[in-house]
N, C-alpha and C positions, 0 to 999 in steps of 0.2 A: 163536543157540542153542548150546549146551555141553553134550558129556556126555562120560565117562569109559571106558573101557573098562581095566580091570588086569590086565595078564598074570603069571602067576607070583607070588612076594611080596615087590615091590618098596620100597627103600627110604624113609619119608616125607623129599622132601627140605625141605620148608617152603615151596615154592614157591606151592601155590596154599591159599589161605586160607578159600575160599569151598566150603559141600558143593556138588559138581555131582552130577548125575544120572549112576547105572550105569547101563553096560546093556551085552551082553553079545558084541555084536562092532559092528567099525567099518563107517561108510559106505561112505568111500572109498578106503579101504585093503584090498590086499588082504597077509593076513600067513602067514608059514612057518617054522617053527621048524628051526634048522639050530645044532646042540649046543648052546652054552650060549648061544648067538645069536639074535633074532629077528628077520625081515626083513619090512620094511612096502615095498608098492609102491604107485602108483596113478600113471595114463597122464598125460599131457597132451595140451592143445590143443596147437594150433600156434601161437596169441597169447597162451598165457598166459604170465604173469609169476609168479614166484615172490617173495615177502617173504621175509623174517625172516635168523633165525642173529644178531641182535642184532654184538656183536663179533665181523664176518669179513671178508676181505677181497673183491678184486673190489668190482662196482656194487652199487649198491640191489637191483636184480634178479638173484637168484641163478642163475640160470637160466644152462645150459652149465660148472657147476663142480664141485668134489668137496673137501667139506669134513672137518675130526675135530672131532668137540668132545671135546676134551683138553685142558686148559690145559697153557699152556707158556709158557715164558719164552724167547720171539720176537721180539727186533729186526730181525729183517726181514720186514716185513710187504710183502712183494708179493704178486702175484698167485696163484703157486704155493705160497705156503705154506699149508698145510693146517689151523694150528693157530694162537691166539694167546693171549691169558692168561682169556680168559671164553667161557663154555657159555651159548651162550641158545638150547633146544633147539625153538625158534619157525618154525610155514612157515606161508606164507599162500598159496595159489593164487588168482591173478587171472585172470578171462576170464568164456568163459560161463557159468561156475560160479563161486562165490565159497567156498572155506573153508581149515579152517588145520588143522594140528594140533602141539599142544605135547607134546615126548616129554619125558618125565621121570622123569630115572635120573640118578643122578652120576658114573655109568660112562664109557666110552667110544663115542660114537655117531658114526656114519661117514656123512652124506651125499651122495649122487652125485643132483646135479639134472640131468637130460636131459646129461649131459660127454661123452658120445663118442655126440652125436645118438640117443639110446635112446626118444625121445621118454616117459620116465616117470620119477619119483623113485623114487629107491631108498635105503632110509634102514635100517641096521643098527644093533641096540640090543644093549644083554645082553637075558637072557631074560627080567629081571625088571625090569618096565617100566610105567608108568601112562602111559598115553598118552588126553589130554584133546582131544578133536576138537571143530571150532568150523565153524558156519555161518553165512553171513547174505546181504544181500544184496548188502554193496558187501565187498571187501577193507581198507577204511578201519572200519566197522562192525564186523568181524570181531577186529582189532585192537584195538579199544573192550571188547569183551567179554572178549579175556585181560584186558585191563589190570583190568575191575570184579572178579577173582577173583584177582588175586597181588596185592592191598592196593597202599594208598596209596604215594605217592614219599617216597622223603626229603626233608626241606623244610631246607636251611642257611638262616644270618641272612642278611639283606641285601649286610653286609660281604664275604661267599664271592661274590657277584656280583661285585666291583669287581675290576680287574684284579691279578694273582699274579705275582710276579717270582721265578723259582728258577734254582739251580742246583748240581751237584755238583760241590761245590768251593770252597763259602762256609765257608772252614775258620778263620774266628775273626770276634769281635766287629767289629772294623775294616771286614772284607769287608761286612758288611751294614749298615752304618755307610757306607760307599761305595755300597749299593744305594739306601740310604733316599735319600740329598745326590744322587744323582746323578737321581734321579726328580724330587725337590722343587726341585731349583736348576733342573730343563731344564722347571718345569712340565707336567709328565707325569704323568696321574694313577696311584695304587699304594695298593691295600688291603692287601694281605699280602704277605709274603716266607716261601719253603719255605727250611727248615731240611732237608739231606740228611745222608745219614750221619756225615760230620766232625762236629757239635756232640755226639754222641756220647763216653765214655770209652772208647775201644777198640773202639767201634762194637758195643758193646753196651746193649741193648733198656732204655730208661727210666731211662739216666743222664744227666749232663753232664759233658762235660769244663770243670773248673773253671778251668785256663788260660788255654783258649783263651775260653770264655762266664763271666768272673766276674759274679756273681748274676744269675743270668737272670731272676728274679723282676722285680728292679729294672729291670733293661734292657729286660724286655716291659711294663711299665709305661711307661716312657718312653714306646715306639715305640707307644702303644696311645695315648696322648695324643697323638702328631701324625696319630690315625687310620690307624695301620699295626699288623697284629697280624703273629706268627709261628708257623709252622704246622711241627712238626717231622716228621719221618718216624719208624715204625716197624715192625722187620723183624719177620719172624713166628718165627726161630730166635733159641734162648734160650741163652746161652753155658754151658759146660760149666766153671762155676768156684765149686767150695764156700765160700761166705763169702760170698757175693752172694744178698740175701735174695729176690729172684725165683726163681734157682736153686734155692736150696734149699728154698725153700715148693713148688714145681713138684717135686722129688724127694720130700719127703716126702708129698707127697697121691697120687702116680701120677699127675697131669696131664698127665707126655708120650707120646707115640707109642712102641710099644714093638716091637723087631726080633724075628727067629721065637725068640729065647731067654728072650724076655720081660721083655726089661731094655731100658732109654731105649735108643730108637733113637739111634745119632749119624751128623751131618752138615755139612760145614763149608758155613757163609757165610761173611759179613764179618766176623765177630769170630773164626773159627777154629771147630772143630768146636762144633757146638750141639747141642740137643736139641730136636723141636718139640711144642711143645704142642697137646693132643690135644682139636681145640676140639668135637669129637662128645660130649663129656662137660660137661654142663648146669654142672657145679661147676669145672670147667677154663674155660670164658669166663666167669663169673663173677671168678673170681681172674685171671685175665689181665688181664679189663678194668676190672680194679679196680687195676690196676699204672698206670695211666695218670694216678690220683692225684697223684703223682710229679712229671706234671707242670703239671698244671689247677692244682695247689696253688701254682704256679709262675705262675699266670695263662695260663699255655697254655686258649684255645679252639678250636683246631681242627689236625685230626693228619691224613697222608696216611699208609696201610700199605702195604706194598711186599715183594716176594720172597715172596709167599703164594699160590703155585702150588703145592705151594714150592718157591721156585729152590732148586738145590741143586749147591755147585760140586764136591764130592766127597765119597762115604760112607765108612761102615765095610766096604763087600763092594765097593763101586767101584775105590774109591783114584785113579780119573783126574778132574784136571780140568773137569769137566762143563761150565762156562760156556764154555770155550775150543771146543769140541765143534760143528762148524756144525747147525743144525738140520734136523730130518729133514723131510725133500720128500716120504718116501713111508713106510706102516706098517711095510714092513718092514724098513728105515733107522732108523725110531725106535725097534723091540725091540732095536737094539746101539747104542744112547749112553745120555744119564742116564736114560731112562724105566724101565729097571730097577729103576733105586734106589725106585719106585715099589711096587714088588711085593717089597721087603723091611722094610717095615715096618706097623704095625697101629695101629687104633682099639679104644677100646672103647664098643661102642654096644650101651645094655641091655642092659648085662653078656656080651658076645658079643665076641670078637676078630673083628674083618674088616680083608681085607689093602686098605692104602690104594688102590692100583688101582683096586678096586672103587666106591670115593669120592670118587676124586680131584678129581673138578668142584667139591665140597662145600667143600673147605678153603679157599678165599679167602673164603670168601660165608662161614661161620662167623667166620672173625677178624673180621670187618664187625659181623658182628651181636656177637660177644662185646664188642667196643671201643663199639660205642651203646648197646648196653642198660646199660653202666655209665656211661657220660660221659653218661645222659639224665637220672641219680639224680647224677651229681658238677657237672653246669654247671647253673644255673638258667633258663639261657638255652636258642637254640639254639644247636648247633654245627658247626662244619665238621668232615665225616668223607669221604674217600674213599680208592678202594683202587685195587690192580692188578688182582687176582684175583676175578674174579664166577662167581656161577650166580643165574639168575631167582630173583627174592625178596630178593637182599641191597638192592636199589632201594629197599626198605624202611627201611633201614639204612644208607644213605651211597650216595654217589656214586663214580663211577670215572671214571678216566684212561684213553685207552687204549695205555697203554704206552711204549715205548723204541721210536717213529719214529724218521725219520731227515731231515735237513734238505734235503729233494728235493720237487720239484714234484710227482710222484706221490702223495707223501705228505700234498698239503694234496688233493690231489682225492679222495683215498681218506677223509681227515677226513669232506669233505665229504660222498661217498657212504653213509659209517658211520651220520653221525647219526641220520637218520631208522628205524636200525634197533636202535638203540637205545632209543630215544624207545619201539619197538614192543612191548619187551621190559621196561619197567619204569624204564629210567631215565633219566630225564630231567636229573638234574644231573652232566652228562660232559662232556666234552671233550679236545683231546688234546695233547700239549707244541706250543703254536705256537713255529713255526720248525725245530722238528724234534730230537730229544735227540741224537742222532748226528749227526755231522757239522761242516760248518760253514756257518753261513747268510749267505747274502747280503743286502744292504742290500735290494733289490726281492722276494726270495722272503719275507721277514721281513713284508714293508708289506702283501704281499696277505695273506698268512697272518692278519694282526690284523686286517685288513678283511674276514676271515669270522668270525674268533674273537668280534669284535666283538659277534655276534650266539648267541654257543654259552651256555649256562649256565655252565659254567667255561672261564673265560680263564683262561689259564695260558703265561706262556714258561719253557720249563725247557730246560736242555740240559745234557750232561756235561762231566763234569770233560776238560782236555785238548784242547778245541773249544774255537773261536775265542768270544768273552767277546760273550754274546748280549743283554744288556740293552740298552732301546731307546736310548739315550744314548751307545750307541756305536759311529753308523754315521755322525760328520759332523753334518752340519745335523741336527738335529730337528724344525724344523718337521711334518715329514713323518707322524713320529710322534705328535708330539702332537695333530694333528689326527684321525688315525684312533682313537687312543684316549678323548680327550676326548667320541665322536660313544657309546662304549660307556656312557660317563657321562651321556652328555645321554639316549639308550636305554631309560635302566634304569627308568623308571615301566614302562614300558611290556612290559618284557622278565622285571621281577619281577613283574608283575602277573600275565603271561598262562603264566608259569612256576608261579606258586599257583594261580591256576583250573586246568591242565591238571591237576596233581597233586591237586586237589579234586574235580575231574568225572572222574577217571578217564580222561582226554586226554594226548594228545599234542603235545608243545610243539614240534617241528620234525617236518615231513610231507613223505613227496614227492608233488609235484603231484599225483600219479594218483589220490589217496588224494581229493583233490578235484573236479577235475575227467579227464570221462572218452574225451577225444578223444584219439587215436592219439600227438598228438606230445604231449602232458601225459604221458601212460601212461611214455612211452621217455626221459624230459630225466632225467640225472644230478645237473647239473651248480646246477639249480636247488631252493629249498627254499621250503617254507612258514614259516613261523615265526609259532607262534599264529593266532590268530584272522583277524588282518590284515594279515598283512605276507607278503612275497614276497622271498626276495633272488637275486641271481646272483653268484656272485661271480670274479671274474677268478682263474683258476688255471693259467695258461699263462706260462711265460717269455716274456718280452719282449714281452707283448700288450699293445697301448693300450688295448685295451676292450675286444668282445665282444659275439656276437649273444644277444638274451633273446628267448622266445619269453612273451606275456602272453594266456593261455587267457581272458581276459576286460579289458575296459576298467579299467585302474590307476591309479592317480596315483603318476611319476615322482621320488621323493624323491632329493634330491642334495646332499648335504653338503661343503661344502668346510673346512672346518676351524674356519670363524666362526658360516655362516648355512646354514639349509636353504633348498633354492628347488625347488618345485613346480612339477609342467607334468602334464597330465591327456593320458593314453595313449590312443588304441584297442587294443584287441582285436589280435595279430598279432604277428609278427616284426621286428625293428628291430635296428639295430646301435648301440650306443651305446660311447662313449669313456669311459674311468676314468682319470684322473690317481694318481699312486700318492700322493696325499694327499689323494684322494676315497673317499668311500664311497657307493654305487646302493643303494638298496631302494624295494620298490615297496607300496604300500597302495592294497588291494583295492577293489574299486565297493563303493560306501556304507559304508566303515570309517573308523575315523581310527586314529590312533599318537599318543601323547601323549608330547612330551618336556618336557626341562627344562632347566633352567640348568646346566651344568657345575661341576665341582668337583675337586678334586685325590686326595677320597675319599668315600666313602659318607657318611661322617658327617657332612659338608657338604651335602647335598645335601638341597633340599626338595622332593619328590616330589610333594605337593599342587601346587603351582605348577607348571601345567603348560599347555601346548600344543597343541592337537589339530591334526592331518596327516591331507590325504585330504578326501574328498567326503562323507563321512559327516557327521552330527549329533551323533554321542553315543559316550560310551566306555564301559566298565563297567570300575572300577579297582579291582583289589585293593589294598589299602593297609594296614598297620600300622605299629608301632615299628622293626620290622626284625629284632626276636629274640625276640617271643613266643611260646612255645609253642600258643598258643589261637590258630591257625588256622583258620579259619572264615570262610561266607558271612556272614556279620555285617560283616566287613570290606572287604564290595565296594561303593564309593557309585558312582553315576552323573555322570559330567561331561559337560556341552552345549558342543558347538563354540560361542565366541564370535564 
């Protein structure tokens, strides 16, 4: 059950789409108005678990932390950092009691779950606040019902499944001409390759630099015929330069953010100071995402948006380097660096100036939706879209990354702990740079890393510019790799299937156990996931481990890939320690399910997905299936296949 309760008069942010029922104070909450502030508490058990916060750090169980939902542009996502580029203002309490509640404000909200042993949450909002409370009976249920009221997921083509090769620093035609040869001569499979800011003129927003990419039209035609597309990036700052007809359609309508004098706010990114467009204005994402023309005319389908927090490396009242600036560990560390720049400039929303501070969660999750709702009218097809910058609801409107990792072991376990709290929060097609964007990755952190990604909606290795050259073809043998990627290929009946019904039912496509089952040690494991209906993985995330203990809450069937054949072995119920080879992959298929794979391929569009395989103890599968980029998503397209 769902109802609503609205404090003050808070902002509509688009998040929830469905009417719930008012009504006039909360269950479990109890709330205090403290200035322009309100404060929600309510106790805890002593076994309960806490959900949600979508992108944050720490475990699945938030329980013992103290969160901000601020976006920020954070590469260092440890344990102590308080912020990172997405607000998913989601809790769920698990124990003897079961319920959640979603706060929803695009403000600044401050979390303290039980952190300095307080036994209770304490959750600080502005004063103007919709806060939607949810009950039910399981903590998995509970989750079921935000998702039936902030609408369906984004659904990309099939091709945004197959594996993404990126990097910052593919600075001419040659370099991705060297991505393509070095994936297809080492047999390694590759659907797309990101385009980062270098294929840009001056790394400014919806051009090409013609030197370095002569006719990109031509060139993405080529690589579209050996089943490789290219995916460019784009920033949310608009360069400051008359004659550039984005610029000046953006100054002559008022489309951008304006500072307290009421003239375009300015702010330097990558192309030097910019102006940002003020996507609170229904006629402003219209025109912006109408600039993407540009390059879908180009045969461009699918676009990653990026620095729509908005990063910002120095303003007009700043003047200091903001990127350079470590980030803030504590609130009041972060009222003296760039979060200032913050509260100097304005939206206009229903004719009303309001200072971005107050919105700030808002402005990623709008460029999202401005860029889909026009590329839904410019592609016939579907297409690939994701972002950096979210707030609950843009799930509706593309997928996200989560950010500028770093190439550490932490970081795939923290991947892995993410997922499922994302999945909670609306979106299901995420994922995060495998192998890590910072840093430099090793031959062995890389191999498990793909050996989880294997199993993420978006696979993606990205790394930056400057770090050791991360493509899988450049550690030595490849065997190694081609095995764990090729296993994402043989997957994908089974991984696109159960990624459209979760997005159709209103499901969750990666779950943590507890969500299923409900004994103490399912409730407390990190480290392991659900994926869909019937599968189970664990994946080795410790330096230099041969394997790993999995604990299986119920009788499984053993799935184990080695790089040619799968081989089956049917589990009990319990604890076991099993060994992983770094060019094996473990997953497990649940009592009475199957997995259906298939033939391998070097790309999606090879591959016959009807011809398929059933895995496990089960009888029967229920397969979504289509072309791979129709829009007309529907159970129409679920048939049933019988184990042979």
């Amino acid at each position: 059950m769902i109802k609503q309760v609205i404090f003050g008069d808070p902002i509509d942010t688009g998040a929830i789409v469905k009417d719930i029922e008012r009504e006039e104070r909360l269950s479990e909450w109890q709330t205090e108005q403290l200035g322009d502030s309100i404060v929600f508490r309510c106790a805890l058990e002593q076994k309960d678990i806490v959900y949600g916060l979508g992108e944050q750090v720490r475990g699945i169980n938030k329980r013992g932390g103290r969160y901000i939902s601020y976006n920020t542009d954070n590469p260092h996502h440890n344990d102590d950092s308080p912020s990172l580029y997405g607000a998913h203002n989601l809790l769920i309490v698990d124990g003897y009691r079961h319920f959640g509640a979603f706060f929803d404000t695009p403000g600044k909200v401050v979390f303290d779950i039980d952190c300095n042993n307080s036994g209770e949450i304490v959750v600080t909002c502005p004063k103007d606040v919709r806060v939607a409370e949810l009950t039910g009976d399981s903590a998995y249920l509970i989750a079921r019902e935000f998702l039936s009221v902030i609408g369906r997921s984004f659904i990309p083509p099939l091709w945004a499944f197959g594996f993404g090769q990126s990097r910052w620093g593919y600075k001419r035609k040659r370099d991705i001409d060297g991505v393509t040869e070095g994936y297809r001569n080492n047999n390694i499979p590759l659907d797309w390759i990101c385009m980062d800011i270098d294929y840009m003129d001056r790394y400014i927003d919806f051009t090409v630099n013609e030197k370095r990419f002569p006719d990109l039209k031509g060139y993405a035609a080529s690589l579209k015929s050996k089943g490789i597309r290219l995916v460019p990036i784009i920033d949310a700052g608009v360069k400051i330069e008359p004659g550039n007809a984005t610029y000046d359609e953006g100054i002559r309508n008022g489309y951008f953010c304006t500072n307290h004098e009421g003239k375009p706010f300015k702010a330097a990114v990558w192309p030097g100071m910019t102006h940002f467009p003020d996507f609170f204005q229904p006629a402003c994402r219209e025109w912006f995402g109408n600039e993407y023309r540009k390059l879908t005319e180009l045969g461009i389908e699918g676009f990653w948006n990026d620095m729509n927090e908005p990063a910002i490396f120095y303003s007009e009242y700043t003047g200091a380097l903001n990127s350079l600036t470590p980030p803030p560990s504590t609130e009041t560390e972060a009222e003296n660096n760039a979060y200032k720049d913050y509260r100097n400039f304005y939206h206009s929303i229903n004719g009303k100036r309001v200072l971005h501070d107050k919105v700030h969660n808002l402005y990623g999750a709008l460029m999202t939706r401005a860029a889909s709702e026009q590329l839904d009218k410019l592609i016939p097809r579907r297409f690939l879209l994701f972002s950096r910058s979210s707030y609950v609801g843009a799930h509706r409107y593309g997928g996200i990354w989560t950010g500028d990792n770093g190439s550490a072991w932490d970081h795939l376990a923290r991947n892995v702990r993410m997922m499922p709290s994302l999945n909670m929060v609306g979106f299901l097609y995420s994922g995060a740079d495998t192998g890590g964007f910072g840093g430099n990755c090793g031959r062995e952190l890389l191999l498990r890393w793909l050996a989880f990604s294997a199993f993420t909606p978006l696979m993606r290795n990205h790394t930056a510019i400057l770090t050791r050259r991360q493509e899988c073809y450049r550690y030595g043998d490849t065997e190694d790799f081609r095995s764990v990627v090729s296993l994402r290929y043989k997957l994908l009946p089974y991984i696109y299937s159960e990624f459209v019904k979760a997005a159709l039912y209103g499901d969750m496509y990666m779950k943590p156990l507890g969500f299923e089952f409900s004994d103490e040690r399912s409730r407390n494991i990190e480290d392991q996931l659900l994926v869909g209906e019937c599968m189970m993985i664990a994946p080795v995330i410790e330096k230099g481990a041969k394997g790993r203990e999995v604990w299986l809450p119920e009788e499984m069937t053993e799935v184990r890939y080695d790089g040619e054949n799968f081989h089956c072995e049917q589990i009990p119920k319990g604890l076991r320690h099993i060994d992983v080879k770094l060019n094996e992959a473990v997953f497990y298929v649940r009592k009475g399910k199957c997995v259906p794979v298939c033939k391998g391929a070097q790309c999606t569009d090879e591959l016959d997905m009807r011809d398929v395989v059933l895995l496990g103890a089960g009888s029967e599968y229920r397969q979504y299936i289509d072309d791979g980029s129709t829009k007309d998503v529907s159970e129409d397209n679920i048939r049933v296949i019988f184990k042979q």
